[in-house]
N, C-alpha and C positions, 0 to 999 in steps of 0.2 A: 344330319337333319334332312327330313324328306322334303318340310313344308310344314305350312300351319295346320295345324290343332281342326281349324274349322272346315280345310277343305274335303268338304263329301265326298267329293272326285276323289280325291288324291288315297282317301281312305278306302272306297271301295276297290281303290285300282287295285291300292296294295295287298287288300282282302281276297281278292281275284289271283294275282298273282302267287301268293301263300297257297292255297287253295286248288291252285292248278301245279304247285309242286308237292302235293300230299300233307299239306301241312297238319296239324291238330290245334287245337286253344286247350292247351295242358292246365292253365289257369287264367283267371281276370279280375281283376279287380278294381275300384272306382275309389274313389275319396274328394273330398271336399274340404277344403281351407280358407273360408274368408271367399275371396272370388277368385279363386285360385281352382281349377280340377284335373285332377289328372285319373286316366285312365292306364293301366298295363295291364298288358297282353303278354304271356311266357307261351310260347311258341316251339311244338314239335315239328322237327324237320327230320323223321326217322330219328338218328342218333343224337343228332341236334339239338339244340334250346336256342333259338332267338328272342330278342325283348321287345316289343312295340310298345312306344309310351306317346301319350298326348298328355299334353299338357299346355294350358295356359302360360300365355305370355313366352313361351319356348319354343312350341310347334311337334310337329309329330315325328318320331322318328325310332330307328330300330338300332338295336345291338347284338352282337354274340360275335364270332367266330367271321372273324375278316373273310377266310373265303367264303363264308355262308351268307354273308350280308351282303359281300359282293354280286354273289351270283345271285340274289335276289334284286338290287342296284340294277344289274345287265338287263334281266327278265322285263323289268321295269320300265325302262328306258327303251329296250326294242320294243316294246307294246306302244309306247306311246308315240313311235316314229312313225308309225304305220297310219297312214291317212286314213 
């Protein structure tokens, strides 16, 4: 789990970060349940597929391939150390 669902920050950062490792939006999709939404993202990283999902009441967060999610975790984290 990165964080919630609603943090713009935290969504752009991740957007940014993707983005600056060549990433693609291979596909997206939205849905709606009651007040419930979630949103995923399946995510090209070259050979890769990572998954970004938001969702309500959950928060926002990624999957695929531990070292792929890692080194996106690391990218993440040294970005945000930086004053």
């Amino acid at each position: 789990m990165l964080g919630s669902e609603y943090d713009d920050a935290l969504r752009q950062a991740l957007m940014d970060c993707l983005a600056s490792l060549g990433a693609d939006i291979a596909a997206r999709q939205w849905g709606l349940g009651g007040a419930q939404i979630i949103e995923t993202m399946k995510i090209s990283l070259g050979r890769d597929l990572i998954v970004v999902e938001a969702e309500t009441y959950v928060g926002l967060s990624i999957s695929g391939d531990a070292r792929v999610v890692e080194r996106v975790a690391r990218l993440m984290a040294a970005r945000s150390a930086k004053p």
